[in-house]
C-alpha positions in Angstrom: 12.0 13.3 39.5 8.4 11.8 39.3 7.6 10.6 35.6 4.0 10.4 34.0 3.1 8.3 31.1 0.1 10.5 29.5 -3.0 9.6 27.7 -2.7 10.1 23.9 -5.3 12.0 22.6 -3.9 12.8 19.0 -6.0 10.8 17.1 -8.6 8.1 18.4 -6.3 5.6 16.3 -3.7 5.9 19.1 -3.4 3.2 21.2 0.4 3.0 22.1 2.2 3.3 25.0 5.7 4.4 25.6 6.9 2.2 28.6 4.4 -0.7 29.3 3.7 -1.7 32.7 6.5 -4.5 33.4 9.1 -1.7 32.3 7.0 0.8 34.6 7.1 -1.8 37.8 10.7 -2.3 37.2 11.7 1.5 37.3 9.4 1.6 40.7 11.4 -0.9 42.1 14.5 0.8 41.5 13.6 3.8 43.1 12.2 6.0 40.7 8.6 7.1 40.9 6.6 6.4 37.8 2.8 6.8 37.2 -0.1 6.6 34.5 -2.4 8.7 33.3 -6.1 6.7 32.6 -7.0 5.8 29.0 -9.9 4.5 28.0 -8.2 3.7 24.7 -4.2 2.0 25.7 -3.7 -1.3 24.5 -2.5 -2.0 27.6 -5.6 -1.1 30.2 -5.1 0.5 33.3 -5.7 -2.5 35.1 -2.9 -4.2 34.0 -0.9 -0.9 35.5 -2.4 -1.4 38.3 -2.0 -5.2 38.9 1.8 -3.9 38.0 1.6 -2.1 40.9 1.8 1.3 39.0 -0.4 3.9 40.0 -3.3 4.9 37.7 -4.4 8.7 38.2 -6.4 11.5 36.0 -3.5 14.4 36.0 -0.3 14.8 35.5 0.5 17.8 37.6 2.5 16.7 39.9 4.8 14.6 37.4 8.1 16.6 36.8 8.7 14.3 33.6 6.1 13.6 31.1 6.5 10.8 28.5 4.0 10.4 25.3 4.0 9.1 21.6 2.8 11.4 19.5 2.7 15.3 19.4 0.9 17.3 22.9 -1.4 19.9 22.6 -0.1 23.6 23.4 -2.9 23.8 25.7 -1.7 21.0 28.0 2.1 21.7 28.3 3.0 23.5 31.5 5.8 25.1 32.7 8.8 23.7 33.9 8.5 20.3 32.9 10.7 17.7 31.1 9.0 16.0 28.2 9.7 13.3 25.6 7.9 12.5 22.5 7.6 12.9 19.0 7.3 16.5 18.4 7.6 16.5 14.6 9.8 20.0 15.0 13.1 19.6 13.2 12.8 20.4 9.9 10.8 23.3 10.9 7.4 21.6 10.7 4.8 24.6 10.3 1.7 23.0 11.9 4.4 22.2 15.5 6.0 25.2 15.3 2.5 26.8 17.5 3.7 24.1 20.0 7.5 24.7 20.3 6.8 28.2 20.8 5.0 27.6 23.8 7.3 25.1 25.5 9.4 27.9 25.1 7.6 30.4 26.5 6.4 27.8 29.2 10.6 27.5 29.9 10.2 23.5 29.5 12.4 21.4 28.3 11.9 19.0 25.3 13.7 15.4 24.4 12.7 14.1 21.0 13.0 10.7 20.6 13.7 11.1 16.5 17.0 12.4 17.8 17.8 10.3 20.3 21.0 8.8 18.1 24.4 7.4 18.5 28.1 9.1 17.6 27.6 8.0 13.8 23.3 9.5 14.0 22.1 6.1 13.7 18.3 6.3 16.2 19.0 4.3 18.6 14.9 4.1 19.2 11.6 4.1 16.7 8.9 2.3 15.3 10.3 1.9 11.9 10.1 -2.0 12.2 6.8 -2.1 13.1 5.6 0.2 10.3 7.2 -2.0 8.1 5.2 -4.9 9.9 1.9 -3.3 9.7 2.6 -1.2 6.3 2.8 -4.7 4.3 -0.1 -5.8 5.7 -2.3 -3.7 4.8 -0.8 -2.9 1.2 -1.2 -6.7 0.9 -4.8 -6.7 2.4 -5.5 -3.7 -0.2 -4.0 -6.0 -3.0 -7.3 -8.4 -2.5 -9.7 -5.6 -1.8 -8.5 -4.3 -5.3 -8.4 -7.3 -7.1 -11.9 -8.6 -5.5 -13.4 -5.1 -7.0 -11.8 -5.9 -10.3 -13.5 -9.4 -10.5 -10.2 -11.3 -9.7 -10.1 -13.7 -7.1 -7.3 -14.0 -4.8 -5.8 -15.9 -1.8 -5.1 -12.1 -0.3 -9.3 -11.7 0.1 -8.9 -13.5 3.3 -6.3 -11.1 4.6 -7.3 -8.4 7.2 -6.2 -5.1 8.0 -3.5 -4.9 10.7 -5.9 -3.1 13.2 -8.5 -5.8 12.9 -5.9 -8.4 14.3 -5.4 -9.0 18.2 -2.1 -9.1 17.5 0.6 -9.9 14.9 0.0 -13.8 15.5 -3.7 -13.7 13.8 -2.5 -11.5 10.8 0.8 -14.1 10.7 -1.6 -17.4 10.3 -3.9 -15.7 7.7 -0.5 -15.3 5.5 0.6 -18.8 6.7 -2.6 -20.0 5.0 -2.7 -17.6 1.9 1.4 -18.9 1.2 -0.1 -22.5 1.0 -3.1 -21.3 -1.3 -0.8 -19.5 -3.5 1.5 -22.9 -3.5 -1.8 -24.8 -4.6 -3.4 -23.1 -6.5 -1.0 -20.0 -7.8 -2.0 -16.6 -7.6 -4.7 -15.6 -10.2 -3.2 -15.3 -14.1 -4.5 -11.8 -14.1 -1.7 -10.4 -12.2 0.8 -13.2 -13.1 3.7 -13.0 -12.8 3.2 -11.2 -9.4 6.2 -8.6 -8.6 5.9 -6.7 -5.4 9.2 -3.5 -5.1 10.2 -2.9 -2.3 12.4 0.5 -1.7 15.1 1.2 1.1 17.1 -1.6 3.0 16.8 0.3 6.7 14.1 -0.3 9.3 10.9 0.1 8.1 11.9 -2.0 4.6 12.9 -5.2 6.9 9.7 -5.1 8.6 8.0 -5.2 5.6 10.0 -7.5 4.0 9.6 -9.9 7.3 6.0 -10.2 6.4 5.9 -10.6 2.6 8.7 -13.4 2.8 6.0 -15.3 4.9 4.9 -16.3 1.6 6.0 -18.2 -1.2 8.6 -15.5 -2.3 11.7 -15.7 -4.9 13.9 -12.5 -4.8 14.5 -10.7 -8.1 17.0 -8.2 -8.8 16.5 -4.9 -10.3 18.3 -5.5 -12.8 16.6 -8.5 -13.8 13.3 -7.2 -13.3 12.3 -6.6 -16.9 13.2 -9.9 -18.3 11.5 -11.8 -15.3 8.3 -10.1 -15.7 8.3 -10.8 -19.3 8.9 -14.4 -18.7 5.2 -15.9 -18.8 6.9 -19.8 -18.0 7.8 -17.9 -14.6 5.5 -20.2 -11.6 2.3 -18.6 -10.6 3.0 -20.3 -6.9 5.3 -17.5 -6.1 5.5 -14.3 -5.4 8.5 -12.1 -6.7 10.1 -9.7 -4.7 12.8 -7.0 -5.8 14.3 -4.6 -3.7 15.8 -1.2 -4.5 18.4 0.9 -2.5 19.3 3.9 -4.2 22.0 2.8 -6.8 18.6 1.2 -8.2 16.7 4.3 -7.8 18.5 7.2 -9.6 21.8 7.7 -12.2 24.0 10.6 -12.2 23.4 13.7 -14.8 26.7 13.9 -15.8 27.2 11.2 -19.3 29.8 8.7 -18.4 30.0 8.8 -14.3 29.2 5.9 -11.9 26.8 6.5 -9.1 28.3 7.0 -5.6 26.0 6.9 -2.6 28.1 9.1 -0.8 28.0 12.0 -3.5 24.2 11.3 -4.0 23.5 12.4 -0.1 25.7 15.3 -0.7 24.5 16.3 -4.4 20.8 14.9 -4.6 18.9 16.1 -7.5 21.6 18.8 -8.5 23.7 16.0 -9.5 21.2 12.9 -9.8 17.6 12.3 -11.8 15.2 9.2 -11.0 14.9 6.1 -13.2 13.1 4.6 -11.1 9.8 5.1 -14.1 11.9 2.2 -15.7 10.4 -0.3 -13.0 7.0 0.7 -12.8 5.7 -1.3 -15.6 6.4 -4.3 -14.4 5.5 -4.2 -10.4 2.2 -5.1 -9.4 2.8 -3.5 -5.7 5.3 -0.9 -4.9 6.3 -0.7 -0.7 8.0 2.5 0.0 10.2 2.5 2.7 12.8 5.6 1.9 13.6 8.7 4.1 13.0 11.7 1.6 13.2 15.3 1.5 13.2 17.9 -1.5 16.9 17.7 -2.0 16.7 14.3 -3.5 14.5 13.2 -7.2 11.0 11.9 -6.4 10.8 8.3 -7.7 7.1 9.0 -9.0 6.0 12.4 -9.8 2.2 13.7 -11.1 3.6 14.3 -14.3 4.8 10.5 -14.9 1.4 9.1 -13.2 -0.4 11.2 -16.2 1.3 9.7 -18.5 1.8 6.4 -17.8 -2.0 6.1 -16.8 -3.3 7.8 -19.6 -1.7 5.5 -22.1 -3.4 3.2 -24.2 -1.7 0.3 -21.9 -1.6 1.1 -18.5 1.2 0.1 -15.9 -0.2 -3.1 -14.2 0.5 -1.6 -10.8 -2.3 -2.0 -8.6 -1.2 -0.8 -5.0 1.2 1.5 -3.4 1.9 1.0 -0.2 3.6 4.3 1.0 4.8 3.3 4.5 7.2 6.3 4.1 4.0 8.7 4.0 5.5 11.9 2.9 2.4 13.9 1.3 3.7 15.0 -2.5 7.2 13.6 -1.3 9.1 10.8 -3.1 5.8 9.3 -4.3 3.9 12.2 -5.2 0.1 11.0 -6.2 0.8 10.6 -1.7 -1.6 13.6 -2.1 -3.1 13.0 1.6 -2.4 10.9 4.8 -4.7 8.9 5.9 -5.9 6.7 9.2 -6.5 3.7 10.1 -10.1 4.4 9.6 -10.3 5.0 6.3 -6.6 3.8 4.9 -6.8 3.9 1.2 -7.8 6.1 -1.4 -7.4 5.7 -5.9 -5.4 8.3 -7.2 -6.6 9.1 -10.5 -4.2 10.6 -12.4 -5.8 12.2 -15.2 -8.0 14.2 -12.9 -5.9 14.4 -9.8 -8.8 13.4 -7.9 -8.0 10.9 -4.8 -11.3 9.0 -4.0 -11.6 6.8 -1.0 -12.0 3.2 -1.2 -10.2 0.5 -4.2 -12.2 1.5 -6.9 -11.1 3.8 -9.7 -8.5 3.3 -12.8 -5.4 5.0 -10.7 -3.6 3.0 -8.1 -4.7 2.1 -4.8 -2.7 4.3 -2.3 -2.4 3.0 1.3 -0.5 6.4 3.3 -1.5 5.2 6.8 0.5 7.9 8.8 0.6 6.2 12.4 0.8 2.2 11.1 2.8 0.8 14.4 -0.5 2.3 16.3 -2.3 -0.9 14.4 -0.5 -3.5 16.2 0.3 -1.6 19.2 0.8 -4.1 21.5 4.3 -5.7 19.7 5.1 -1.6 19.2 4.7 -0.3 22.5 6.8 -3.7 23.9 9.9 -3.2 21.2 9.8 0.7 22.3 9.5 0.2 26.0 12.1 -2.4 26.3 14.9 0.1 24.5 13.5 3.3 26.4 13.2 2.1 29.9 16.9 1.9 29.9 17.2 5.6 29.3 15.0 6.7 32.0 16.8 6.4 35.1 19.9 9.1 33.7 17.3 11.9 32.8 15.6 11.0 36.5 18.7 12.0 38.2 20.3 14.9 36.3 19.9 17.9 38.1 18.0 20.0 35.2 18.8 23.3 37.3 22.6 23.3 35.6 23.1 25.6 32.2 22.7 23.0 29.5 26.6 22.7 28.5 26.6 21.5 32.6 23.4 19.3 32.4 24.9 15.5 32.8 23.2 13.6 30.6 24.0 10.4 28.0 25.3 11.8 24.9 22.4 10.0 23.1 20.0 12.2 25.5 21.5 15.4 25.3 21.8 15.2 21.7 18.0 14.8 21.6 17.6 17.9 24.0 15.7 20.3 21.2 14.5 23.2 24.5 16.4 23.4 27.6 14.2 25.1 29.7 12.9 27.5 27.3 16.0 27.8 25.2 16.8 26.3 21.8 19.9 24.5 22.4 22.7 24.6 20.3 22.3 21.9 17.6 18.8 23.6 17.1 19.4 27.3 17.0 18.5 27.1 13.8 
């Protein structure tokens, strides 16, 4: 089978790739034909394709596979074919649905990488790490554009947003010399003592983590978070971070019962109601790294952000950095995603208005929905180097079997969501 490696055309913002040429050349020289379509947009060019000895052409037709990022246009799937990508489609996405309906009717067959999992449904491949990278980036480079238009000064002025970078090296030296400001000078007394929460422990929360612990950072407990922020002897030459998992997040209903994580996934807000408003008062950033859905209590809600913004002393939060991006989800003044192009928006919550830019008296929301696409370079190389291995067993399967017959990995077949114009089993629903 011939694989294709199509041009994204999602958004202009999209500049990933799934396999990157020395992951391409090595399949080739296994045996197993492999192509590119031309993008005037890749971070990797197609000359670097071609000096990899991959072939660079305008069409897919003749590919029997084709492999993307993000979510294809009904208009350009054809019949027949294998594809892999994001498609968005399990939870019943309305705005995909239009698109699964005509890889049906096209008798494709679809692999989503989302479910391409082990025995225990841990992804075995994703970008989570690097929206974590480029999430706290840019919350921290909103930080300074907020506190610049609030007439505060800050180390985090010099900071960049992560597209403006080359590549994660510039955006890590701009930190490396905003950690030995803050250990000079402090950061300013208007937001001292500095507390930046961080929610979830998975992925996306280590990647942000990885960047904010490039400066001067001391790690605070939830638990401990009211007394430290209280404490004005704290040093302004740190930075305080706390991190919540979901003990830390919600309590159980019932008077008298302990929290179990298990029960919580299986109960959600039938059983369990958010404390996280508890916090809120003394963070000056909030990261949100969480998976969410509607069984499970929001930790912010409209209702709260009225209230608490409306008082006569508002929180201190300044920024939220909502790397999780689920619009009205677990954060819901989230009211709108937003691109690269025009990351941030206020949230004011008296009037539910969300106005581009910093200024405004609600917080500053950063709800970048494709972040790894603004360092795509260190993405597309972390995703490549775990996909490429996968290629080669959906090359040889003979996709003229019934499905139950199909051999594929178990990782694979599990992520089968059409099987040649068929819902397959795990997705009948």
């Amino acid at each position: 089978m011939k694989f294709g490696i199509r041009s994204e055309d999602k958004s202009q913002w999209e500049r990933r790739v799934p396999l990157v040429p020395v992951d391409l050349k090595a399949l080739r020289d296994a045996g197993i034909p492999a192509v590119v379509q031309t993008s005037p947009r890749r971070a990797f060019a197609d000359a670097e394709f071609a000096a990899a000895g991959v072939p660079v052409q305008d069409d897919l037709s003749d590919c029997d596979v084709v492999i993307g990022i993000k979510e294809i246009p009904s208009a350009k799937l054809e019949a027949g074919k294998v594809y892999l990508f994001f498609s968005h489609v399990i939870k019943g996405q309305p705005a995909n649905m239009p698109m699964l309906r005509r890889l049906m009717e096209l008798k494709a067959t679809l692999i989503d990488y989302e479910r391409i999992v082990d025995e225990k449904n841990r992804r075995l491949i994703f970008f989570g790490r690097h929206a974590g990278l480029a999430g706290m980036i840019n919350t921290l480079w909103a930080l300074g554009k907020r506190l610049e238009v609030e007439g505060v000064p800050s180390p985090f002025g010099r900071l960049k947003q992560a597209r403006s970078y080359a590549d994660l090296s510039g955006a890590r030296e701009d930190l490396q010399r905003i950690a030995a400001a803050i250990q000079k000078d402090g950061v300013p007394a208007a937001v001292h003592p500095l507390v930046v929460g961080v929610t979830g422990y998975g992925n996306v929360s280590r990647g942000a983590q990885e960047i904010l612990d490039l400066l001067p950072v001391q790690p605070v407990g939830p638990a401990d978070l009211s007394a430290a922020a209280a404490d004005r002897s704290l040093s302004r030459r740190t930075v305080y971070k706390v991190v919540f998992a979901e003990g830390d997040l919600v309590e159980p209903m019932e008077t008298g019962q302990a929290f179990h994580l298990e029960g919580y996934y299986r109960k959600g807000k039938e059983s369990y109601r958010s404390i996280f408003e508890r916090y809120l008062d003394h963070l000056s950033v909030l990261v949100n790294c969480i998976y969410w859905d509607d069984r499970f209590p929001r930790l912010l809600t409209l209702d709260q952000c009225r209230r608490l913004w409306s008082s006569s002393r508002p929180p201190k939060l300044k920024v939220i950095g909502d790397i999780s991006c689920d619009v009205n989800g677990s954060i819901e003044c989230t009211v709108k995603a937003t691109e690269p192009g025009n990351p941030v928006y206020v949230y004011e919550p008296v009037t539910g208005e969300a106005r581009d830019g910093f200024e405004g008296s609600g917080p500053v929301i950063m709800a970048v929905d494709i972040l790894p696409a603004e360092i795509p370079r260190e993405s597309s190389i972390d995703f490549s180097r775990v996909l490429q291995p996968l290629v080669p067993a959906i090359g040889n399967a003979d996709f003229s079997k019934d499905f139950a017959e199909v051999s594929l990995p178990a990782e694979i077949k599990r992520a089968v969501i059409v099987y040649k114009g068929e819902l397959t089993p795990d997705y009948a629903y």
